[in-house]
N, C-alpha and C positions, 0 to 999 in steps of 0.2 A: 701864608704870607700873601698880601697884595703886592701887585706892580712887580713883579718875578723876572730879574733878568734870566732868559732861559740859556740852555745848553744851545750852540746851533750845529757842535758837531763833539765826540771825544774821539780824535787822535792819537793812533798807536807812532811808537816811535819809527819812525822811518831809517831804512838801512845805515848802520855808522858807517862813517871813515875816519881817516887818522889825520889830524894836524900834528904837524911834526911829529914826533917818535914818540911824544909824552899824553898825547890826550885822543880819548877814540869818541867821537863824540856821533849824534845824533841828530842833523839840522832840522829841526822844527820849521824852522820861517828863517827867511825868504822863498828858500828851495825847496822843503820839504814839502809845506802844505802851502797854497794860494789863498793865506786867511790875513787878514789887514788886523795888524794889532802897534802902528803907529800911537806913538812916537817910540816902540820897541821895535826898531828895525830887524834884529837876527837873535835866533837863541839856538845857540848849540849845548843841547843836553847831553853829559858824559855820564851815560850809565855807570851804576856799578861795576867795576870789573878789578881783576887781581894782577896786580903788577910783580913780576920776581924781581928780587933785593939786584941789586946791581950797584958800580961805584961812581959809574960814570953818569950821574942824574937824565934822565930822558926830559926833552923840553922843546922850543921852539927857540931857533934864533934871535936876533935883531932882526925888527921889521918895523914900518912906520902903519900912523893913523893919522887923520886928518879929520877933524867934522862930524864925531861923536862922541859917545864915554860909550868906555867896555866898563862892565860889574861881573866881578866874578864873585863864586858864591861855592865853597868849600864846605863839602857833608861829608867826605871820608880821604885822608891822604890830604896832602900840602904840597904846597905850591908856592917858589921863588918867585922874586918878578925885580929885573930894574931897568929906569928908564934913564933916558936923555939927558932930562933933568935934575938926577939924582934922588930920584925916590928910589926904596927898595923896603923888601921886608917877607914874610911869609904869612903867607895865608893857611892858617888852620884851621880843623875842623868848626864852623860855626860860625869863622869871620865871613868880611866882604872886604875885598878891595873895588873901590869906585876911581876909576879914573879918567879923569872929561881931556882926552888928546885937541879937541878944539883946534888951534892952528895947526897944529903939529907937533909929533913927539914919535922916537923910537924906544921899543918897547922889546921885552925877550921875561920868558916864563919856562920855567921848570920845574920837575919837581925838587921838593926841598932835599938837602941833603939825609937829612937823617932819618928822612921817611922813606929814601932812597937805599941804601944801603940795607932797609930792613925788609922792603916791599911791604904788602898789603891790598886792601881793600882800597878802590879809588874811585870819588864819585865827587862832579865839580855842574856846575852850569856857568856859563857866560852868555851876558846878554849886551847887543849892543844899543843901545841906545840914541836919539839922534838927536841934532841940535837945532836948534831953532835956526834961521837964515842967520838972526844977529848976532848969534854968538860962535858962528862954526870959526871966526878965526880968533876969537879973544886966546886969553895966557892958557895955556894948559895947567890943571890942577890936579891933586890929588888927593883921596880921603879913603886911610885906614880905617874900617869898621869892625875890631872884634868884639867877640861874642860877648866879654867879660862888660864891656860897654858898650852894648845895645841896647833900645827902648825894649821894655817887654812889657804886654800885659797878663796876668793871671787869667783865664778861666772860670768860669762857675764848675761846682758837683766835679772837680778833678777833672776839667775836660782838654786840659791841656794848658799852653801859653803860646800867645802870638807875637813874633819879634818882629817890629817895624823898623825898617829899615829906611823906607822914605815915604813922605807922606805921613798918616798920623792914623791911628785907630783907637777910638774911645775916648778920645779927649789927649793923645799921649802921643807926645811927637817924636817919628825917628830921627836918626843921625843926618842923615845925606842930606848934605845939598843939592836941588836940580832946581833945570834954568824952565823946566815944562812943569805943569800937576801931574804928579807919577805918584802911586802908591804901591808899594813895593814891600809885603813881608813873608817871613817863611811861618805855615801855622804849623804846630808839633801839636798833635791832638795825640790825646790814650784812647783807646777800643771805648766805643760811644759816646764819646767828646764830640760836643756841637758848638757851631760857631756860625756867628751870622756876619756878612757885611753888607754894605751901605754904599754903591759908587753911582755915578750920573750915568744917565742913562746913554748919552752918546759918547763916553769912552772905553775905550779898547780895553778887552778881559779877558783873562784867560788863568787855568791851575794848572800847573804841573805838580804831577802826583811823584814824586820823587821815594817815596815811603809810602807800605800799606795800600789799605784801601778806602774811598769814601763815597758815599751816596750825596748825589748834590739836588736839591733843592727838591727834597722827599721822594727824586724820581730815578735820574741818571745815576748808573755805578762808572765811576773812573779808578781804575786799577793803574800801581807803578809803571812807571815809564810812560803813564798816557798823559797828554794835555786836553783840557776841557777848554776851549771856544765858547764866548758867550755872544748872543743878538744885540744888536745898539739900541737895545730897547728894556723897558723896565730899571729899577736898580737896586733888588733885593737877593742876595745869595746867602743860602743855607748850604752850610754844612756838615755833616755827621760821619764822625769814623768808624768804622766797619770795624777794625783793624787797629793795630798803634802806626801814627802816620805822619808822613810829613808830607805839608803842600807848599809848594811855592806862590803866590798869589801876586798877581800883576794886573796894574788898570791904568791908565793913563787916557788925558787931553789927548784928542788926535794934534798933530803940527799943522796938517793938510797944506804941508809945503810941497812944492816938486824934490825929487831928490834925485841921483844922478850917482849911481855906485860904480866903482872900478876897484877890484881888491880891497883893500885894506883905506882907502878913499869912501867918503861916504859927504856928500854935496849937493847945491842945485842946479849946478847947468856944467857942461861938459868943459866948456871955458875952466871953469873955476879946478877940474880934475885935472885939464892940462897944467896950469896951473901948479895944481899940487906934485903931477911929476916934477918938472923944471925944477920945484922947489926941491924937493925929495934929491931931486939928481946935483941938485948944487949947495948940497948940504945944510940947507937950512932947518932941518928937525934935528940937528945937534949930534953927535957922535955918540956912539954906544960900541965898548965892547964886544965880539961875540962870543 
């Protein structure tokens, strides 16, 4: 291939920790690695791991956002969720929930009941996303994506299918709305299933190998749990499975806005975080349950 976006680094997963009692995860970005992959400000990858059956579901509290969308992305075990605003529903294996908190919204996840009571295998990513200046206070929204109704494309020679999620691949557009250019799919390739893509050269890229193994661009091997980093340069990615695999694939417009984080805040000037306490502190992201 000409014009090769190359690898600039493959990252193993860095030490987990626990968010609330329910998810052991692994911070890629912000904390983990110092790699700029704007307008995807954080991705906490929750390795596989085995939960025992239990009745009382493990989860996180009520807690607010302000000034992004969280997407979460279920490959084994479910996951409750409701907000503020009266969404709710379960994420299971294969779906997405995308949810743009924008002005404001309180949010609580757990795991689902009946995946709860049996335990298992449990393997989630959530990514946050950020908003452009103009929209970090518009309505908060929200957008069920499962799997039964996802875009998907076929493959050549059995090499797999890629489900687009947002953004488009091959002429084929996914579900999600977003307010930035974001392309966003999970590829399921079988053992020597190749897939190629196609992004501009100045946006942020990156694979997480969530499944298997794949050799990227005839050179680098990235194995599970790692994420592949790409240069802001070139825009050709090859991919080939070693292995039966799954990758998650992410590119996006940089925002190249200032941003300004505190917790569960995500903004551009400090102003605007105080702001979001006062708010938070005098109820204005609405009441939730714990």
């Amino acid at each position: 291939m000409e014009n090769i976006k190359q690898v600039s680094a493959i990252l193993n997963a860095p030490a987990p920790h626990m968010v609330g009692d329910g998810f052991r995860v692994h911070n890629f970005f912000p904390n983990g690695y110092d790699i700029d992959m704007d307008p995807f400000f954080l991705m906490d990858y929750g390795s596989k791991i085995e939960f025992s059956a239990r009745k009382k579901p493990r989860g996180v509290g009520s807690h607010p956002h302000r000034g992004f969308e969280t997407v979460t992305l279920a490959y084994h075990g479910a996951v409750a969720h409701h907000d503020s605003y009266g969404n709710s529903g379960v994420i299971n294996p294969g779906d997405v929930q995308w949810m743009t908190a924008a002005s404001g919204v309180l949010h609580k996840e757990y795991h689902d009941e009946s995946y709860s009571v049996k335990g298992g295998p449990f393997q989630m990513i959530q990514i946050w996303i950020n908003l452009p200046a103009k929209d970090k206070m518009g309505k908060p929204s929200y957008q069920s994506i499962t799997q039964a109704e996802m875009a998907k494309v076929t493959l050549p020679d059995a090499g797999g299918k890629i489900e687009i999620i947002a953004g488009s691949y091959q002429g084929v557009q996914g579900t999600a709305h977003t307010f930035s250019p974001i392309e966003l799919y999970n590829a399921r390739l079988n053992k020597h299933g190749k897939v190629n893509f196609d992004f501009p050269s100045n946006h942020n890229t990156g694979l997480m190998v969530v499944e298997g193994k794949v050799k990227i661009n005839d050179l680098e091997i990235a194995e599970i749990n790692s994420f592949a980093h790409f240069k802001n340069e070139g825009n050709q990615i090859s991919i080939e499975a070693l292995e039966d695999s799954i990758v998650l694939v992410m590119s996006g417009e940089p925002i190249n806005e200032p941003i300004v984080q505190y917790g569960p805040f995500l903004m551009n000037t400090e102003a605007e975080i105080r702001q979001a306490i006062d708010d938070f502190n005098m109820g204005k992201f609405g009441y939730l349950a714990e």
